[in-house]
C-alpha positions in Angstrom: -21.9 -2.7 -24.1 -24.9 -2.0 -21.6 -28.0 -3.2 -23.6 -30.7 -3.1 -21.0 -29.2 0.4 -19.5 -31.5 2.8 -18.6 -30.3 6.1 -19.0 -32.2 9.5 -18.2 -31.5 13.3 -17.7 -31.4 14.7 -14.2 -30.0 17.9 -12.9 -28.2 18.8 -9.3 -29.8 21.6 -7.1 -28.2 24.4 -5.6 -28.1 21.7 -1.9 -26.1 19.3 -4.2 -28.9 16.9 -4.2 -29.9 14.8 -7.7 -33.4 13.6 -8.3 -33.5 9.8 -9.6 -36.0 10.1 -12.5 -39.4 8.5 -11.9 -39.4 5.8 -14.1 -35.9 4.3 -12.9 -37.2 4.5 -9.4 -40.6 2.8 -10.1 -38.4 0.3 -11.9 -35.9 -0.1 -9.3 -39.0 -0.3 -6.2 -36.9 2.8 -4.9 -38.9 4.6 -2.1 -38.5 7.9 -0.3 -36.1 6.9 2.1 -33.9 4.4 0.2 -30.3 4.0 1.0 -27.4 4.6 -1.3 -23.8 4.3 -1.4 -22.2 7.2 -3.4 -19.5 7.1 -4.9 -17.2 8.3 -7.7 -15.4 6.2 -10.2 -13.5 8.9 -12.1 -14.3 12.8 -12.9 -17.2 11.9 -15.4 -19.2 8.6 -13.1 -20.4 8.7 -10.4 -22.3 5.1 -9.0 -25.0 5.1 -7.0 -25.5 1.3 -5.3 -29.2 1.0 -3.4 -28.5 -0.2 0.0 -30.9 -3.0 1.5 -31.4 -2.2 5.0 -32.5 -5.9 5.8 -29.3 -7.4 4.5 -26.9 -5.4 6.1 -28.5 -5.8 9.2 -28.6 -10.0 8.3 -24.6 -9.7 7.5 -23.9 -8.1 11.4 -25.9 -10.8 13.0 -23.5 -13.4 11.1 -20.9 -11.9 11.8 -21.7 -11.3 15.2 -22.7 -14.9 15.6 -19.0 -15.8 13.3 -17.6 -13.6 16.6 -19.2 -15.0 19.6 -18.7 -18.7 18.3 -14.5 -18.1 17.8 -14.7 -15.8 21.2 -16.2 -18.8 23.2 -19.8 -16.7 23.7 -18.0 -14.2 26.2 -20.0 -10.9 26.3 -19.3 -7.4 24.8 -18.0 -6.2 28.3 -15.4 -8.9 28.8 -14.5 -8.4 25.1 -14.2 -5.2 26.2 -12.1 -5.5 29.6 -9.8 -8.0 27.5 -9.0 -5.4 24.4 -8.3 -2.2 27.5 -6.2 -4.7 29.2 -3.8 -5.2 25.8 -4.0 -1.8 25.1 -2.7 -0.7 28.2 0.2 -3.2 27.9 1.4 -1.3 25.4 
């Protein structure tokens, strides 16, 4: 099903943490502090996803941008002022 899988052993310590066999993290460029997202797909699989720091950061800015340009450019304290002022409609 998964041809070009790698697959190797690795064992949790006591602190819960799992070490990523060196081969797959040469492979994969992963370095010391590389981000994941954990999580689990049923009891027996759990999926790690590597994180890229750049490209999250890249997707706020649009979206920042996607928010300032429907908001008419008005700052983070107006923005701010407006959503108290609903809430305290309420």
């Amino acid at each position: 099903m998964y041809p070009n899988i790698d697959v190797e052993p690795s064992k949790m310590s006591t602190r819960g943490q799992i070490v990523i066999p060196r081969e797959i993290r040469e492979k994969l460029g992963l370095k010391r502090d590389s981000l994941f997202m954990v999580g689990a797909l049923d009891k027996e699989t759990i999926i790690l996803k590597k994180m890229d720091k750049a490209r999250i950061a890249a997707g706020f800015m649009k979206l920042r941008q996607e928010v300032l340009s429907r908001t008419g450019g008005f700052s983070g304290e107006e923005i701010e002022a407006e959503v108290n002022a609903v809430r305290k409609k309420r």
